[in-house]
BARO-277344 format. One record per residue (C-alpha): residue in one letter; x, y, z; residue number from 1. Coordinates in pm, 1 decimal, padded with zeros to 6 digits, always signed. Each point is the difference from the previous one (the first is absolute). Last residue first. Example, Ala and Ser with C-alpha at 12.3 -4.5 7.8 and 13.67 -1.06 7.14 Angstrom:
2
PT res        X        Y        Z   n
PT   S +01367.0 -00106.0 +00714.0   2
PT   A -00137.0 -00344.0 +00066.0   1
% end
This chain:
336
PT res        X        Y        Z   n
PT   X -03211.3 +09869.4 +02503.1 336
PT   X +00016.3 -00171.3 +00313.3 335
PT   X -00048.9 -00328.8 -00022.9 334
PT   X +00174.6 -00009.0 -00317.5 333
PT   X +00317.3 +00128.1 +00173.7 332
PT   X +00097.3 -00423.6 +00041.0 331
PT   X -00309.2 -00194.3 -00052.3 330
PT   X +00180.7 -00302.5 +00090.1 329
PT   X -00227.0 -00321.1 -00114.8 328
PT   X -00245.3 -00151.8 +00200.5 327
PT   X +00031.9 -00396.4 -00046.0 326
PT   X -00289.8 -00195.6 -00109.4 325
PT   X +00163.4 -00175.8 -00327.1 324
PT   X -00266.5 +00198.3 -00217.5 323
PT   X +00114.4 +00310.5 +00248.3 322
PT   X +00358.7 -00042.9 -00064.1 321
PT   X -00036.2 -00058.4 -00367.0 320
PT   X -00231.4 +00324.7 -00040.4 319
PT   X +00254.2 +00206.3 +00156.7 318
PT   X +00308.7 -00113.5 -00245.1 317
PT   X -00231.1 +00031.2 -00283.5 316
PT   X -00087.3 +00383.1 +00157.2 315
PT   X +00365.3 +00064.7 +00060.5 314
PT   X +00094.4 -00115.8 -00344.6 313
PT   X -00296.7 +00248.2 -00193.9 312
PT   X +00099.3 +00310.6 +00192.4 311
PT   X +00370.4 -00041.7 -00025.3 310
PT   X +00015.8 +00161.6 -00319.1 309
PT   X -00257.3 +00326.0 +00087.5 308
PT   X -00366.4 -00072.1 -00130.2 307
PT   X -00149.3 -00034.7 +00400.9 306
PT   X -00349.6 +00070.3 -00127.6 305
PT   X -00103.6 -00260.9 -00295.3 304
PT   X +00211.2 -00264.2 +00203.5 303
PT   X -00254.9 +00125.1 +00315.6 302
PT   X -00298.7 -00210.0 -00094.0 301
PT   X +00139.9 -00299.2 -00017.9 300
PT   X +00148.3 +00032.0 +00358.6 299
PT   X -00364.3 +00110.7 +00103.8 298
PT   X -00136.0 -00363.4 -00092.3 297
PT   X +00303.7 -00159.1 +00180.4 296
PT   X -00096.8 +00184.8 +00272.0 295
PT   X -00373.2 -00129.0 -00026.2 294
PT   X +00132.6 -00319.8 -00031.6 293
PT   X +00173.0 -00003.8 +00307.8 292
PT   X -00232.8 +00127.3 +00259.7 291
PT   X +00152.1 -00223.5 +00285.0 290
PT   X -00030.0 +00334.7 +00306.0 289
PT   X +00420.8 +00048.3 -00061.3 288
PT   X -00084.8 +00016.8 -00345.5 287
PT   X -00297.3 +00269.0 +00081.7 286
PT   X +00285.3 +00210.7 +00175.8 285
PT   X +00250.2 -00038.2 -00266.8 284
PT   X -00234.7 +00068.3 -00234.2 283
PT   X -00103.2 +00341.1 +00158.8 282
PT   X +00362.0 +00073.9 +00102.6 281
PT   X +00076.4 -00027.4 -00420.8 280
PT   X +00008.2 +00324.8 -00156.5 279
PT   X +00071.0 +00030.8 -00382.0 278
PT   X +00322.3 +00008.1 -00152.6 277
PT   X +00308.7 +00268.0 +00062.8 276
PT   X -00027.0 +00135.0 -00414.7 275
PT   X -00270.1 -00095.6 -00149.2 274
PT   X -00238.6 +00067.5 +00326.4 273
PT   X +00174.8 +00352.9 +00043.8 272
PT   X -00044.7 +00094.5 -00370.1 271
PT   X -00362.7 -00115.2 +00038.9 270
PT   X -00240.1 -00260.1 -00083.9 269
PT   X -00373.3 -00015.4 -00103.4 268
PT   X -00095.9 -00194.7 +00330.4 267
PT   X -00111.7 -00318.5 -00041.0 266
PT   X +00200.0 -00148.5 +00273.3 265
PT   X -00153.7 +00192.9 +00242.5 264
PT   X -00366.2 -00116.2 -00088.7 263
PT   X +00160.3 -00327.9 +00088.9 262
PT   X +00140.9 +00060.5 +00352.3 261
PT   X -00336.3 +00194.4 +00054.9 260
PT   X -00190.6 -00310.1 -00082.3 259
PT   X +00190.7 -00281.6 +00212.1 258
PT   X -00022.6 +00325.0 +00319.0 257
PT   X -00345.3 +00034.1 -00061.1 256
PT   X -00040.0 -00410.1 +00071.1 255
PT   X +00227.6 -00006.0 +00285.8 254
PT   X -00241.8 +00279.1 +00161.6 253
PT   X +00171.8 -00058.5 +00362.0 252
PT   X +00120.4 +00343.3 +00107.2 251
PT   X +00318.3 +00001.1 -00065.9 250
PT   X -00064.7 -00184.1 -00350.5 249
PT   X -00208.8 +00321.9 -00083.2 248
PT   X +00198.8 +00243.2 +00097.1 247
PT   X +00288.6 -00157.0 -00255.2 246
PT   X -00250.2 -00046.4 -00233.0 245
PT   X -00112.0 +00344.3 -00006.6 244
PT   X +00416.1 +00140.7 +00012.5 243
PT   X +00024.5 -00287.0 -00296.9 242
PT   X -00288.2 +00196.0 -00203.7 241
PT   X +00120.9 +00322.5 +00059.6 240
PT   X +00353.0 -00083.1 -00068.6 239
PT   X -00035.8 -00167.1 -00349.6 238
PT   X -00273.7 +00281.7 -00110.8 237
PT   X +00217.9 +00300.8 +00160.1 236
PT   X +00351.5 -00162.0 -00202.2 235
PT   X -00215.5 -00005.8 -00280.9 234
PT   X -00161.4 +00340.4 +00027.5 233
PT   X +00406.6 +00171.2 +00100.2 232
PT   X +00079.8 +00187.7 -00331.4 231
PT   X -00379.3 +00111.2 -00090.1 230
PT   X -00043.4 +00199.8 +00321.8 229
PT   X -00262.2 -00201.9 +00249.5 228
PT   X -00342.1 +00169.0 -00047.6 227
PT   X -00192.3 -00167.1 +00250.8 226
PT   X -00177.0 -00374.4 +00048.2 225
PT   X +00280.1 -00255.6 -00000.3 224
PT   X +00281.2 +00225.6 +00195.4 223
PT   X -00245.4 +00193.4 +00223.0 222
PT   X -00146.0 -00360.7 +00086.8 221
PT   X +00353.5 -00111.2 +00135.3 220
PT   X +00030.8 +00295.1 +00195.3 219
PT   X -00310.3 -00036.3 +00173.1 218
PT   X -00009.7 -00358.6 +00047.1 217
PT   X +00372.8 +00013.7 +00169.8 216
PT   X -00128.1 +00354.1 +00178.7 215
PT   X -00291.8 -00296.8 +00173.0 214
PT   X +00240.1 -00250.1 +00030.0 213
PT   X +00237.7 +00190.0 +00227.6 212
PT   X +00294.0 -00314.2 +00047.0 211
PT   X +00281.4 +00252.7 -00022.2 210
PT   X +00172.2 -00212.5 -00284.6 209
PT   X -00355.9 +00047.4 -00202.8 208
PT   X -00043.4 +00352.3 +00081.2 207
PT   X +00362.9 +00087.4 -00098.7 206
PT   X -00068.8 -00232.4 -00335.4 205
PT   X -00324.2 +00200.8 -00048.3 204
PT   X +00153.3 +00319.8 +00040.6 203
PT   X +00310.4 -00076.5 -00234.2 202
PT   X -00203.3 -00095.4 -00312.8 201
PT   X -00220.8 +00305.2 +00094.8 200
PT   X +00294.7 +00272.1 -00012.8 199
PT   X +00018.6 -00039.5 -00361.8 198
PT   X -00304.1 +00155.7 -00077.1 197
PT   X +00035.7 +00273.5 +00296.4 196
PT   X +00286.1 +00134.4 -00278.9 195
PT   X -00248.4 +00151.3 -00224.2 194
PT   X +00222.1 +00246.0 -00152.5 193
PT   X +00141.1 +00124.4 +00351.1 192
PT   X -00226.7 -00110.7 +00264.6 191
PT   X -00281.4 +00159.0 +00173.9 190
PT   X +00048.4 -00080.5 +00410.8 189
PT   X -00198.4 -00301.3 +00143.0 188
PT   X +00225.9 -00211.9 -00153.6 187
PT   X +00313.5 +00097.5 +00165.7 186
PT   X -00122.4 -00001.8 +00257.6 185
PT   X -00132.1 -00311.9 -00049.4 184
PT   X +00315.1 -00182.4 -00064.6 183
PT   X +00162.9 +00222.4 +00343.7 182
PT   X -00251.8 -00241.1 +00148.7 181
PT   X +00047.8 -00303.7 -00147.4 180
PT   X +00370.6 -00026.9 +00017.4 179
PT   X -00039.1 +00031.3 +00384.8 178
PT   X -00265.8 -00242.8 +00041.7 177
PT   X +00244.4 -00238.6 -00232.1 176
PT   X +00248.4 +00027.4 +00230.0 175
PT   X -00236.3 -00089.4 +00269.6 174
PT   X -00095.5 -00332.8 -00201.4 173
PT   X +00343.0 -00085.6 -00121.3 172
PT   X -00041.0 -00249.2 -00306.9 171
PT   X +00144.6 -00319.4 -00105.4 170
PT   X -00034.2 -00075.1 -00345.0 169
PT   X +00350.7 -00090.7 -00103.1 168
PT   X +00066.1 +00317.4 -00115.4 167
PT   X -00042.1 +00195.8 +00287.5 166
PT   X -00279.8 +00218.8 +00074.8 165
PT   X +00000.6 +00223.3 +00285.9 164
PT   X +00325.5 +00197.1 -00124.5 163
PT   X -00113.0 +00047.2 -00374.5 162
PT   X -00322.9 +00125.1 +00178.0 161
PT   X +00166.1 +00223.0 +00231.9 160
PT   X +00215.8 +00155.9 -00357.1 159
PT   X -00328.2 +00001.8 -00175.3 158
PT   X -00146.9 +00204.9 +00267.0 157
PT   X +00277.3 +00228.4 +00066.3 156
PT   X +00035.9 +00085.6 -00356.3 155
PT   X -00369.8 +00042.5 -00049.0 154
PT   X +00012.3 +00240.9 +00320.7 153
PT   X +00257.6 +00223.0 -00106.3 152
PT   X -00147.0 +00036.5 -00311.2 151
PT   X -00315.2 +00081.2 +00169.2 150
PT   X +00125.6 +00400.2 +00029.8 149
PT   X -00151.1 +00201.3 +00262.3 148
PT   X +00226.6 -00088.6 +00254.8 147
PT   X +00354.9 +00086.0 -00130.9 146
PT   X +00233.6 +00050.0 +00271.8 145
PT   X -00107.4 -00307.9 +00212.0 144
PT   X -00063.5 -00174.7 -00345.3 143
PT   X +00391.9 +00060.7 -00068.3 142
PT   X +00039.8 -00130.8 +00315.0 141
PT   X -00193.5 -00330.1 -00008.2 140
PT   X +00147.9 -00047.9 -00283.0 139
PT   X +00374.0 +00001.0 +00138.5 138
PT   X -00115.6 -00204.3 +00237.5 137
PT   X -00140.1 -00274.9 -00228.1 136
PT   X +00294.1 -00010.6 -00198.9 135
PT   X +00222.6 -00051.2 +00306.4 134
PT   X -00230.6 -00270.8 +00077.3 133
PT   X +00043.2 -00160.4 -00362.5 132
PT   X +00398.3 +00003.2 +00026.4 131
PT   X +00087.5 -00215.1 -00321.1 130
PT   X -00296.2 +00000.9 -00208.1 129
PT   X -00186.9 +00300.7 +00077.5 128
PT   X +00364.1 +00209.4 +00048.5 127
PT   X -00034.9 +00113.6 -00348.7 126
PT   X -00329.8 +00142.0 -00011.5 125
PT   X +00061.3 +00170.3 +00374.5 124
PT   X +00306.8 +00169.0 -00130.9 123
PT   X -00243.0 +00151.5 -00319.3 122
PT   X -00287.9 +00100.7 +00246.8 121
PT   X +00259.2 +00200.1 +00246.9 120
PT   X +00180.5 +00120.5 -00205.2 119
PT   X -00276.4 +00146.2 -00206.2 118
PT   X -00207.2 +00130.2 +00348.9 117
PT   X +00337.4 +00210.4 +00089.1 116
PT   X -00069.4 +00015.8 +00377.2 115
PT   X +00316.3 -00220.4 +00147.8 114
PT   X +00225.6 +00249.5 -00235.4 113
PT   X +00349.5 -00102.9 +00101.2 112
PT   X -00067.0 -00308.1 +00185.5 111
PT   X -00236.8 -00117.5 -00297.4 110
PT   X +00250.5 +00047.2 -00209.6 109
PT   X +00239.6 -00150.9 +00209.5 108
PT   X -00233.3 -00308.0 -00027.8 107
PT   X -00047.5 -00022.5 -00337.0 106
PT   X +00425.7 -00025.6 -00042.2 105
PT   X -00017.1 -00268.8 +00269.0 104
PT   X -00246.5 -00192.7 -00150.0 103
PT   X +00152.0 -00027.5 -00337.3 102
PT   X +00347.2 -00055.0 +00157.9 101
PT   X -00159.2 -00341.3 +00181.8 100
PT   X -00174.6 -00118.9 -00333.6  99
PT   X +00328.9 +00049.5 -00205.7  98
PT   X +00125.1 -00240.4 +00276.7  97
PT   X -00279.4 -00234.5 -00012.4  96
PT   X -00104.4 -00035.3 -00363.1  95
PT   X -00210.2 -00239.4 -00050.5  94
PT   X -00195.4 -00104.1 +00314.9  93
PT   X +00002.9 +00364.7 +00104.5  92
PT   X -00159.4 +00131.8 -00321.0  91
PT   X +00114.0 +00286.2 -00186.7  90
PT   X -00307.7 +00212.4 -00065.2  89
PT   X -00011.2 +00195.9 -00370.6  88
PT   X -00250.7 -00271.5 -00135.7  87
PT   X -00257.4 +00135.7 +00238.4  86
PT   X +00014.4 +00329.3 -00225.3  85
PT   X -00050.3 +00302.2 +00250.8  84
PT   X +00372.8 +00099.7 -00068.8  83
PT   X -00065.7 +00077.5 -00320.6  82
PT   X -00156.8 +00349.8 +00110.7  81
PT   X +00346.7 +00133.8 +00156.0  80
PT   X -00022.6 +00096.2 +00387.4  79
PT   X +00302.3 -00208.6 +00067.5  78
PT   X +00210.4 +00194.9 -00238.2  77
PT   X +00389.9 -00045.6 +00100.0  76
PT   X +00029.0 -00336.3 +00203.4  75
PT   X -00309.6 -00151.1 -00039.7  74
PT   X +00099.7 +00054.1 -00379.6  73
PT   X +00327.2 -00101.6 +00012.2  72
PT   X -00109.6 -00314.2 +00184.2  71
PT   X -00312.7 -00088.2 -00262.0  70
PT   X +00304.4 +00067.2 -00297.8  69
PT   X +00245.8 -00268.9 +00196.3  68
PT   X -00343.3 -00227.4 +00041.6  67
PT   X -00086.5 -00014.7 -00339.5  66
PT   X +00373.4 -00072.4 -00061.4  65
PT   X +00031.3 -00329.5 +00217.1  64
PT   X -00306.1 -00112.2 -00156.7  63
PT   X +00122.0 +00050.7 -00323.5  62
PT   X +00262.7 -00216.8 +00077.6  61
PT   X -00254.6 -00239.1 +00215.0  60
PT   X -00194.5 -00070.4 -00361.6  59
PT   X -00277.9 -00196.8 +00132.4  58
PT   X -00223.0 +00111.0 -00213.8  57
PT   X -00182.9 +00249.5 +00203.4  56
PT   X +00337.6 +00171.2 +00015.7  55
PT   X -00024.7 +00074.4 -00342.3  54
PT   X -00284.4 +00162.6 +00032.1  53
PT   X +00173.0 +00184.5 +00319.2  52
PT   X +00323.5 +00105.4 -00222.1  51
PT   X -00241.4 +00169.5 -00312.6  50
PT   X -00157.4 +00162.1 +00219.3  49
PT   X +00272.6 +00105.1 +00233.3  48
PT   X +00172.6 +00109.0 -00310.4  47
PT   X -00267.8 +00227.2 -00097.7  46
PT   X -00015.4 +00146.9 +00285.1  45
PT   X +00333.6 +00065.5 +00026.6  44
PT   X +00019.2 +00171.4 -00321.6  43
PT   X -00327.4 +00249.7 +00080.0  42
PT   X +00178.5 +00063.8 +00302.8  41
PT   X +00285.7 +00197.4 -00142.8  40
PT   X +00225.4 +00078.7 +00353.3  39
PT   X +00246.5 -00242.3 -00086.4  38
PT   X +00098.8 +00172.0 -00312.2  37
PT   X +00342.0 -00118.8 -00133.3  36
PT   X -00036.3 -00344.9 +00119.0  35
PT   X -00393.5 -00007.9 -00050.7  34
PT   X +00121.1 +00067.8 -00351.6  33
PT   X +00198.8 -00334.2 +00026.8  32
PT   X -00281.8 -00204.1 +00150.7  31
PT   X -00213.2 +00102.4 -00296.6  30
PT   X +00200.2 -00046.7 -00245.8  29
PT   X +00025.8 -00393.1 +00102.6  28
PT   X -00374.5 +00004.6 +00050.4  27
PT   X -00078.8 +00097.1 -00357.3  26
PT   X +00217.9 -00326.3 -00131.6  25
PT   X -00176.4 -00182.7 +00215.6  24
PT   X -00331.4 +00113.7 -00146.3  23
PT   X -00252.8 +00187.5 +00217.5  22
PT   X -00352.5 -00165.4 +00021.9  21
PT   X -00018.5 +00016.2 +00414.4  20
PT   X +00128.8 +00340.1 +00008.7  19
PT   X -00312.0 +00168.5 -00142.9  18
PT   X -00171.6 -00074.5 +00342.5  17
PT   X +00245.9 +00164.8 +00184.0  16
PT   X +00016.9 +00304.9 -00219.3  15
PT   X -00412.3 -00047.9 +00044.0  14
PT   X +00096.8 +00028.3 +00353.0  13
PT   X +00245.4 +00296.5 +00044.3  12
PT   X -00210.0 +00187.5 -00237.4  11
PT   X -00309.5 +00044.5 +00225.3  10
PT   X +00097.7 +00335.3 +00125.4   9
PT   X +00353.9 +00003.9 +00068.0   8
PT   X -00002.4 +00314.5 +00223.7   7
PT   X -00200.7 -00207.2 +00241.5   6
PT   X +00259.4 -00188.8 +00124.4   5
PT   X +00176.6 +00238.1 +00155.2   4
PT   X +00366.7 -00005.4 -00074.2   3
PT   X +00213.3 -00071.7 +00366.3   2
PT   X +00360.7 +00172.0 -00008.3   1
% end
């Protein structure tokens, strides 16, 4: 029998949440009340939690039994709150056969109740990474049945955008149309808590990968000039200024680009820029133009933004590449 979601409330994710700090020795009676009560989701959420944390660290045991407890619950709640949490998808590349049983459970879900908009946003989260076009379709129909709400529309748009920009830089121009669109419909609608803030990150990059100039400017001004929400002001400084420079260098303004790759670097920082590192296609672009210094410059700036462990090696690595001439591998960095 299917449990809506929405009985849960909010617990089933701060239960999730709480997992990551359990003890070991917590965990053990955990997994044996689950035995005796496999319907108490409380417990399994906090064993997921405490399972996908450890997963993080490479631990493929616990992997193996984050994704047993993500299976049940595809399985036997699919509409449950904690589902939402990226963390919860079993990738493709990782876990192929778990993967496969995944997608086959959503999708007799879906085959069951093809209108039930929770199934159909929760299968489409965790087919984005391994089946993105089935993803797409099934958000396209929950936005068929649900037209009034933009969440539809953010998803789509950051799923078309995720699609037209890979992460080696290369973009998809008509792709990126696409993501723009749905991006602005979702903007033009009021958001949830001041959710249009975060939208303009992903509207100027659309803009940007669909070659529009003018919404590039646009956006990119919205983040440096308006209210951005306190959480995302660095990551709107460091992209504002790179989607201006970006514009700029397409256009010819070599110099404006040089300054905006700077001013970018001295943004305040961000969980985001700690974390995956600051954006490079800008450098990379004025590299492949001769501007080394100026990169170099902009590498110095970024070891007070990119604060993770590997931050500080991959931007000594970089900056012996470029002082040798070479243009390093940006990897994802181009498209963070």
């Amino acid at each position: 029998m299917l449990v809506c979601g929405q009985a849960f409330g909010d617990d089933t994710t701060s239960q999730f949440r709480a997992g990551s700090k359990l003890a070991q020795e917590k965990v053990v009676l955990l997994e044996e009340q689950l035995q005796r009560d496999t319907q108490n989701l409380a417990v399994r959420c906090q064993l997921l939690g405490y399972y996908a944390a450890s997963a993080r660290r490479r631990d493929r045991a616990a992997r193996d039994q984050k994704n047993k407890h993500i299976l049940w619950l595809i399985r036997n709640m699919p509409e449950a709150n904690v589902i939402h949490d990226r963390r919860l998808i079993i990738p493709s590349y990782d876990s192929p056969e778990d993967y496969v049983d995944g997608k086959r459970a959503w999708l007799a879900h879906i085959e069951k109740e093809p209108k039930n908009l929770t199934l159909l946003e929760n299968a489409a989260s965790f087919l984005s990474l391994g089946d993105r076009e089935t993803a797409l379709d099934l958000l396209r129909r929950a936005q068929s049945l649900d037209l009034s709400n933009p969440k539809w529309a953010m998803k789509l748009g950051g799923m078309l955008l995720r699609k037209a920009r890979g992460y080696r830089g290369e973009t998809d121009p008509l792709v990126a149309r696409l993501a723009l669109v749905q991006l602005e419909r979702a903007n033009d609608r009021p958001g949830r808590d001041g959710w249009n803030g975060y939208l303009l990150e992903s509207l100027a990059k659309a803009a940007l990968a669909a070659e529009d100039h003018d919404k590039a400017r646009k956006y990119a001004g919205l983040m440096l000039n308006g209210n951005s929400p306190r959480e995302v002001t660095g990551d709107h400084i460091h992209h504002g200024h790179l989607t201006l420079g970006r514009v700029a260098l397409a256009e010819g303004d070599v110099a404006q680009a040089k300054n905006r790759l700077l001013m970018a670097g001295k943004s305040p920082g961000s969980r985001k820029l700690g974390f995956a590192g600051p954006n490079m296609a800008l450098a990379k672009e004025l590299l492949e133009r001769g501007h080394r210094k100026i990169v170099l410059k902009y590498f110095k700036s970024c070891a007070k933004l990119w604060t993770a462990d590997r931050g500080k090696a991959k931007l000594d690595e970089w900056s012996a590449l470029v002082a040798a001439g070479r243009i390093p591998d940006f990897g994802a960095n181009l498209a963070y």
